[in-house]
C-alpha positions in Angstrom: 9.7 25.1 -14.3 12.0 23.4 -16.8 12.8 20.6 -14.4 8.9 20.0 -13.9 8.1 20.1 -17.9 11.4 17.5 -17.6 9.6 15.2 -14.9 6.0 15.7 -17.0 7.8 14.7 -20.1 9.3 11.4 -18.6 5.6 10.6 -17.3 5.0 11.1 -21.1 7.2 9.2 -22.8 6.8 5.4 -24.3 9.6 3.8 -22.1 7.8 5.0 -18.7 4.1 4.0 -20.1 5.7 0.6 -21.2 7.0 0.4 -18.0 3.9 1.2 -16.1 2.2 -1.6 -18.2 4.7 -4.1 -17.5 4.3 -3.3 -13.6 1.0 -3.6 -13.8 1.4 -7.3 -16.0 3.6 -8.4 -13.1 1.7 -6.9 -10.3 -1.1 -8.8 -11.7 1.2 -12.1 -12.0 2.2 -11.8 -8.5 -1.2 -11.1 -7.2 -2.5 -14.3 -9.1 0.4 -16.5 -7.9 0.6 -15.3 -4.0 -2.7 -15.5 -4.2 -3.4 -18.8 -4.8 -0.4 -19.8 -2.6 -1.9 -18.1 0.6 -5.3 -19.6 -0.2 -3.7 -22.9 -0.3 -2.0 -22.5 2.8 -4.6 -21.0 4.4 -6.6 -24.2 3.5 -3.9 -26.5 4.6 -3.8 -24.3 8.1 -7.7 -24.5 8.2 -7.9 -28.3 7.5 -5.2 -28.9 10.0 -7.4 -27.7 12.5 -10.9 -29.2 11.8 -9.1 -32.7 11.4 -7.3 -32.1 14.9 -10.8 -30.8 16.5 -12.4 -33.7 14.5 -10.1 -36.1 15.7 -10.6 -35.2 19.6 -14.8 -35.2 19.1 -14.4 -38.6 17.8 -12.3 -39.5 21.0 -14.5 -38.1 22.9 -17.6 -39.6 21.9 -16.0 -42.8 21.8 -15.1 -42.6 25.8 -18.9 -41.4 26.1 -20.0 -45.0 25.8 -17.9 -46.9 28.3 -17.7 -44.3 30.9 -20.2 -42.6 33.9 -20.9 -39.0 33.5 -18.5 -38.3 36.8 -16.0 -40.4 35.0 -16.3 -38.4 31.4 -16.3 -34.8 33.4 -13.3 -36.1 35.0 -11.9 -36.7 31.2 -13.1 -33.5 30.3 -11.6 -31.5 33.5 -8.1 -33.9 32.7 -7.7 -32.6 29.2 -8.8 -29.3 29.9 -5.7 -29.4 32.6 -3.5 -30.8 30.3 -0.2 -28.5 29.6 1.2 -30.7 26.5 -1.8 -29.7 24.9 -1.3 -25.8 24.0 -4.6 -24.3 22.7 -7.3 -26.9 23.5 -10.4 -25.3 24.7 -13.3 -27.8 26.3 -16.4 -27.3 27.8 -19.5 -29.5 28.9 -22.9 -27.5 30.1 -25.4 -29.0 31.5 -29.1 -28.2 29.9 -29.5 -24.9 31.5 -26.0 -24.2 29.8 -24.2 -23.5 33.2 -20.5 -25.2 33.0 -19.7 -28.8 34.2 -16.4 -29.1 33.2 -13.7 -27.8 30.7 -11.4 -24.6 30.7 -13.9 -22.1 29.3 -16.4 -19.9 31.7 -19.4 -19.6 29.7 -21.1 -21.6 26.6 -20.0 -19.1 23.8 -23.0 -17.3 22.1 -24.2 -19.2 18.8 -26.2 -17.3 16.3 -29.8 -18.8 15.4 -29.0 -21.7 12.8 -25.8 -22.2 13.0 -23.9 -25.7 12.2 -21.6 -27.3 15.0 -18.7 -25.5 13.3 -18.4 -22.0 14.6 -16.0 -19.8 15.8 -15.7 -17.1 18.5 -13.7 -15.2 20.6 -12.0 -15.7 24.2 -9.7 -13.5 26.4 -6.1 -15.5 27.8 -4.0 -14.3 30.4 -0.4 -13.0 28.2 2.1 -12.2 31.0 0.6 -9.3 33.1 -2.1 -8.5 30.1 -4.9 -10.2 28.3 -5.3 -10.9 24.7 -8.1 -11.9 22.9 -8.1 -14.8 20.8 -10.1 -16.3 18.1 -10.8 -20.3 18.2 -13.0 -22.9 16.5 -14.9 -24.5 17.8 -17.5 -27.8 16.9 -20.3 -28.8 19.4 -22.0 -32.1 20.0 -25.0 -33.2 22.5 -24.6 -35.1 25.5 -27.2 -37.9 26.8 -29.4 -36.1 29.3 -29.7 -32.7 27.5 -25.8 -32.1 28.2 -23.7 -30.1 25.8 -20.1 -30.4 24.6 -17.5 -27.9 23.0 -14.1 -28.8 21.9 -12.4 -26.0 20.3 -8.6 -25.2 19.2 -7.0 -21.2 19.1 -6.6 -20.5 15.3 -4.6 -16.9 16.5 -1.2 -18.3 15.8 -2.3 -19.6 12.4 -4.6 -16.0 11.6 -1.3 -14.6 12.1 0.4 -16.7 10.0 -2.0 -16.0 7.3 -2.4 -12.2 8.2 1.6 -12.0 7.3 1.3 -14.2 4.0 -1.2 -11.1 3.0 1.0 -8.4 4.2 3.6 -10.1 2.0 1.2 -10.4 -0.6 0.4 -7.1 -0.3 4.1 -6.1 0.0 5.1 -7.7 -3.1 2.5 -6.1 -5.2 3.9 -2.3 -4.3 7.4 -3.4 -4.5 6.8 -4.5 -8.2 4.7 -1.3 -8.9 7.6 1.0 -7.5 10.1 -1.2 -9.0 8.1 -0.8 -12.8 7.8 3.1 -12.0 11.3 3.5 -10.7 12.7 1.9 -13.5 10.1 3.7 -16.2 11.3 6.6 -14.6 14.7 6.1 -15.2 14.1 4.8 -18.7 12.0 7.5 -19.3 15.1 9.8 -18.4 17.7 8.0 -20.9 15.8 7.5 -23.8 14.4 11.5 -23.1 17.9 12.2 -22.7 18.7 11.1 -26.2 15.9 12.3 -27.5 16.5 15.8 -26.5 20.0 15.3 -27.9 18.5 14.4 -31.6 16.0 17.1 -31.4 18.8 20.0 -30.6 20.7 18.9 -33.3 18.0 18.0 -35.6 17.0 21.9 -35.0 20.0 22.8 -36.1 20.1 21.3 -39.1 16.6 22.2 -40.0 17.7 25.8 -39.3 20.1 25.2 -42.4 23.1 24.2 -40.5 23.7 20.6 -42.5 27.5 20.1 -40.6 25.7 18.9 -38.0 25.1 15.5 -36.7 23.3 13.2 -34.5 25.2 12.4 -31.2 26.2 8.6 -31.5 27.8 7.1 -28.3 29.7 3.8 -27.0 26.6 1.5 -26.9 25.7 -1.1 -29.5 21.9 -0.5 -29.1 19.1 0.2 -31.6 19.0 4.2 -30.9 23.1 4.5 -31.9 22.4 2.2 -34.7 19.6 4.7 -36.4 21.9 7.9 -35.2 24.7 6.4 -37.4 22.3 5.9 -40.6 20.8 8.9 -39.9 24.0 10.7 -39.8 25.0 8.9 -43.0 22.2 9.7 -44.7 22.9 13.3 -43.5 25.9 13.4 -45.2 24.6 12.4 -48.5 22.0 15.5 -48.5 24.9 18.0 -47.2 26.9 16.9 -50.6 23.6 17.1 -52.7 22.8 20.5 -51.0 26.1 22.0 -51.5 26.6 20.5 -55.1 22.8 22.2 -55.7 24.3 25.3 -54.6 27.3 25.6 -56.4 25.3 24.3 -59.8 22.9 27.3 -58.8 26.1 29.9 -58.1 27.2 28.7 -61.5 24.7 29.2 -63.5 23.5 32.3 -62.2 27.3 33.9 -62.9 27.1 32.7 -65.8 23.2 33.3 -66.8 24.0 37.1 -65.5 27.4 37.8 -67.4 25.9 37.6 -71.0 22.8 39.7 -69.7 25.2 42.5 -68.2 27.0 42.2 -71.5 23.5 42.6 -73.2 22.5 45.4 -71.2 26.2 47.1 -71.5 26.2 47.1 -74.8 22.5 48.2 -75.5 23.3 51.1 -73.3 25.6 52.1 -75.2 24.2 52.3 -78.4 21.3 54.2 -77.1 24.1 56.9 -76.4 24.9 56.9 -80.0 21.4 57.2 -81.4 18.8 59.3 -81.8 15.9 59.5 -79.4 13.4 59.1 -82.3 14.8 56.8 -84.1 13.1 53.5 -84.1 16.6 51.3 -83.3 16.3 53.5 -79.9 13.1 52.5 -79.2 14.0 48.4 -79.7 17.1 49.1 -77.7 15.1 50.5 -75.0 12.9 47.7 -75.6 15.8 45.4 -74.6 16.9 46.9 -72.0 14.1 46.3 -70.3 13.6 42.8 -71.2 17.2 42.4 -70.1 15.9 43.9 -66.8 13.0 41.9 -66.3 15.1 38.5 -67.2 17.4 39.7 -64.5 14.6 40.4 -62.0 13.6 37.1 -62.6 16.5 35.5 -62.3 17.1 37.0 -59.3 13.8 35.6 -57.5 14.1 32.2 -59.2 17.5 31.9 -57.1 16.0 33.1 -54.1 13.2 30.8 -54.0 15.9 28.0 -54.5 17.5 29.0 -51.9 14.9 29.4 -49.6 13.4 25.8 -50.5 16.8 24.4 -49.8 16.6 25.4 -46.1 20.4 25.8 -45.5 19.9 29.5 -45.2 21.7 30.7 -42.1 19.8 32.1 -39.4 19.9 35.2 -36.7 18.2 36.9 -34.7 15.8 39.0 -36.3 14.0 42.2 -35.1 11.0 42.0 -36.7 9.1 45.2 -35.3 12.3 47.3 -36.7 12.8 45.3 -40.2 8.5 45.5 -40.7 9.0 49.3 -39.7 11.6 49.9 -42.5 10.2 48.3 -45.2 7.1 50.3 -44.5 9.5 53.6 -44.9 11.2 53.0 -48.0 7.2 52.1 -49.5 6.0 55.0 -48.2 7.1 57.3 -51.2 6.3 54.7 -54.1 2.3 55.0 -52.6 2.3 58.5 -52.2 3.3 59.1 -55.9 0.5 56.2 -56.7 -1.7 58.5 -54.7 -2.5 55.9 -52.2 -3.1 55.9 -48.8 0.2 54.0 -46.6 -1.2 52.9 -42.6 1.0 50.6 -40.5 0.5 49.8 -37.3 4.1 47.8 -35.7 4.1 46.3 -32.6 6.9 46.6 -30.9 9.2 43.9 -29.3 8.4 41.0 -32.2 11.8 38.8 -32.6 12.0 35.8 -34.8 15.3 33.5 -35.8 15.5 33.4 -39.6 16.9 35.1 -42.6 16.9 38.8 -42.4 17.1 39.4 -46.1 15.1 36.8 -47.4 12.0 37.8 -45.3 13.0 41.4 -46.3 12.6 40.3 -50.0 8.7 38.6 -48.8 7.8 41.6 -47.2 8.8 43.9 -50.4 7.5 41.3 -52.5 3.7 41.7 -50.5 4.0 45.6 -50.6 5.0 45.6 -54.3 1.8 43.5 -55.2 -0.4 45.6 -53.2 0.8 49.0 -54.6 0.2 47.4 -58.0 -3.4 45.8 -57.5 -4.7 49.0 -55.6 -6.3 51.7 -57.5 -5.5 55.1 -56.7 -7.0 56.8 -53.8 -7.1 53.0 -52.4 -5.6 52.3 -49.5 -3.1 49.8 -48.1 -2.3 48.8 -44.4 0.8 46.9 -43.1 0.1 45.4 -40.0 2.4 43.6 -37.0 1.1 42.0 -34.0 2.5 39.9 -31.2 -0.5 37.3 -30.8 0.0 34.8 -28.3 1.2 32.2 -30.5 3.5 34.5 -31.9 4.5 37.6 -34.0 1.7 37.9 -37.3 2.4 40.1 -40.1 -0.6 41.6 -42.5 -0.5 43.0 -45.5 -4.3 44.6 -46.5 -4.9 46.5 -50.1 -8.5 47.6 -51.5 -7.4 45.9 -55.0 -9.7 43.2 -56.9 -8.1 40.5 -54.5 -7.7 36.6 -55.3 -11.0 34.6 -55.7 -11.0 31.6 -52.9 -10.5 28.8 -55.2 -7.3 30.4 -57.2 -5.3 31.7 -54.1 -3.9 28.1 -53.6 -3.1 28.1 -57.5 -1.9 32.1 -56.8 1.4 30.6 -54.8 3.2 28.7 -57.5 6.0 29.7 -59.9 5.5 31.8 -63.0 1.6 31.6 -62.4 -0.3 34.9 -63.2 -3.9 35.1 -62.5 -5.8 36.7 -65.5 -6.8 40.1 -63.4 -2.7 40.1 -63.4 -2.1 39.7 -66.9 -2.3 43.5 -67.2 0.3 44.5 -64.9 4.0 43.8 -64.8 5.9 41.3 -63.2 7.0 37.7 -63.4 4.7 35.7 -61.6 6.9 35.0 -58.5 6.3 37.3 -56.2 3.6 35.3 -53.7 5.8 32.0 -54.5 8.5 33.4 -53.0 6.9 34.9 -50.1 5.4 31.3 -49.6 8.9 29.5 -50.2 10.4 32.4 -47.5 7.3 31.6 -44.9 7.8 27.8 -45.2 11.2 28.1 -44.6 10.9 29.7 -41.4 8.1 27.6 -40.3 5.4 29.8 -40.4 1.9 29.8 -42.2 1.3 31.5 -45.2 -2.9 32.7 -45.5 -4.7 34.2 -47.8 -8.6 35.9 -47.2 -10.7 38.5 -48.4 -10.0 42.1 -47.1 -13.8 42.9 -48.6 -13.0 44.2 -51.1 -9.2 43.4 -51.7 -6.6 40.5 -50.7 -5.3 40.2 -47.2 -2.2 38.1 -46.8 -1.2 36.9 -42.9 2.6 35.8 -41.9 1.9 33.8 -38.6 4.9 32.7 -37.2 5.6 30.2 -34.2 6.3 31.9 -31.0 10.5 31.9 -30.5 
């Protein structure tokens, strides 16, 4: 199977089609140029023969007027006997058309209106067989009502014209097969390469930026572009991992003076009393402190997703679907709502385990906020043919059509959301997380509520 979609693909590819066109070009070039040379020497070999008849009819109507009937049959029967030369046909009928003289045994038959050039056929004796051979012929009257034929076999020179069109005919599928063997085999290289880039280029898109396009011995335009390529490769692998460590960097030290924050509010909360209003402000900041953190935490996340240099595995995503579904299942039983799933199993993906772990939590957290209580919310997997599709249904207000698109970006929050916690970054990290791993990220109306599909690529 591979080594068919391998032979499809060459048939595919630019080099073979270029190939094909240039084949047909020069099958065309040698058609045009063959061509006219076998119609030149087939009217070289054609004229060679009317002059040579011509010439002999002259001669013969020349010795008409100075010699007797008996003397010009005589003429006729001489020539007709002649061995030097080799192809001459004669004959001389008299008007009921029965033979006089000459080496042929019947006047030929002569369609109605035809000119005194014609041609037809004869049978000759070759060795213990007969062939039949093709001559042409012109005709003249006699005096008394005679006829005369003087003819000349053409066979030799059909032949010779039947092998300039085989040639012809020859060269023409020669230069095809050459053009498709060698589109073929250019086909194979350049695919060869190709397939090369595209392995690695995988790679790399997978967020492995060490490595590089394969660059061999040959000064050609392909190595050329792998080598800038690769250089410009190495400027976005320094810029990615000097991103990262400024993102490392500031979230250690954005984090340290909140844990100090938080430390130290804790503390004084132990020291004070649980009316007093310095409790309540403490308390207050503790949860500001939390929420910064929170935030903080998905900001970072969605940076890292949006970098793409998130290592990937193997990822079961029946089982990792299945146990976010579990740890929900008591936050929506204390909302008093109703938790369905339905998991397919056998769904694997490559991609981030924890980051699509996060998107998943992220969906189910929004859900569990926007659904009222006795609403209901279902967690769906399937394994469509395209590939594995995760869905996420609540019975909350939903997202009008023209503000889902506006839903997905950082720090946005509708105004049905104003009322309820959070930091706006929920969907634009699920939406960073589904880009990342090349899947599509759609939003539609679950009448009434929101339904948000993961479809990701099969493999």
């Amino acid at each position: 199977m591979d080594q068919e979609q391998g032979f499809l693909g060459v048939l595919t590819s630019s080099p073979f089609r270029i190939a094909i066109v240039y084949s047909v070009v020069f099958a065309f070039g040698a058609v045009a140029l063959l061509g006219a040379v076998y119609f030149a020497v087939s009217r070289v070999i054609d004229g060679s023969t009317d002059n040579l008849i011509a010439a002999e009819v002259q001669g013969l109507r020349e010795q008409l007027l100075v010699l007797s009937r008996s003397d010009f049959i005589e003429l006729v029967n001489q020539r007709s006997r002649d061995q030097d030369v080799h192809g001459a046909f004669y004959l001389m009928v008299d008007p009921q058309l029965r033979p006089v003289a000459g080496n042929l045994p019947a006047w030929p038959k002569i369609a109605a209106g035809q000119g005194k050039w014609f041609q037809f056929t004869v049978t000759v004796p070759y060795g213990d067989q007969t062939r039949v051979h093709e001559v042409r012929a012109q005709r003249f009257p006699l005096p008394g009502g005679y006829r005369m034929l003087v003819g000349h076999d053409v066979q030799e020179r059909q032949d010779v014209k039947n092998v300039m069109m085989r040639g012809l005919v020859a060269a023409v599928v020669m230069t095809m097969l050459l053009g498709i063997g060698g589109g073929i085999w250019m086909g194979r290289r350049i695919l060869a390469h190709a397939g090369a880039i595209s392995a690695v280029a995988t790679q790399i898109m997978r967020g492995d930026l060490t490595q590089r396009l394969p660059v061999r011995d040959a000064e050609d335009e392909l190595n050329t572009l792998a080598r800038e390529i690769n250089g410009m490769l190495d400027k976005i692998e320094q810029l990615t991992l000097g991103m990262r460590t400024v993102l490392d960097s500031a979230a250690h030290d954005l984090r340290t003076p909140l844990n100090r924050l938080q430390s130290t509010a804790e503390s004084a909360l132990a020291h004070l009393d649980p009316a007093s209003p310095e409790r309540r402000v403490l308390e207050r900041v503790t949860t500001e402190v939390d929420r910064m953190r929170n935030t903080l935490d998905a900001l970072l996340r969605i940076a890292l997703a949006e970098t793409g240099t998130v290592a990937r595995e193997a990822v079961d995503l029946s089982a990792l679907v299945a146990s976010i579904v579990e740890l929900y299942a008591p936050v929506t039983e204390e909302r008093g709502i109703e938790l369905g799933s339905q998991v397919a199993a056998g769904a694997h993906i490559q991609g981030s385990r924890q980051l699509l772990a996060q998107a998943l939590a992220n969906l189910l957290d929004n859900a569990i906020k926007f659904t009222p209580v006795g609403g209901h919310i279902r967690v769906l997997l399937r394994n469509e043919s395209g590939g594995p599709e995760v869905v996420v249904e609540d019975d909350g207000p939903g997202i009008p059509a023209d503000k889902r698109e506006l839903a997905l970006g950082r720090r946005v929050r509708l105004d049905e959301a104003r009322k309820v916690p959070g930091s706006g970054l929920g969907l634009s990290l699920v939406a960073a997380v589904t880009k990342l791993h090349g899947a599509r990220l759609v939003l539609t109306d679950a009448g009434p509520g929101l339904r948000v599909a993961l479809q990701f690529a099969m493999g």
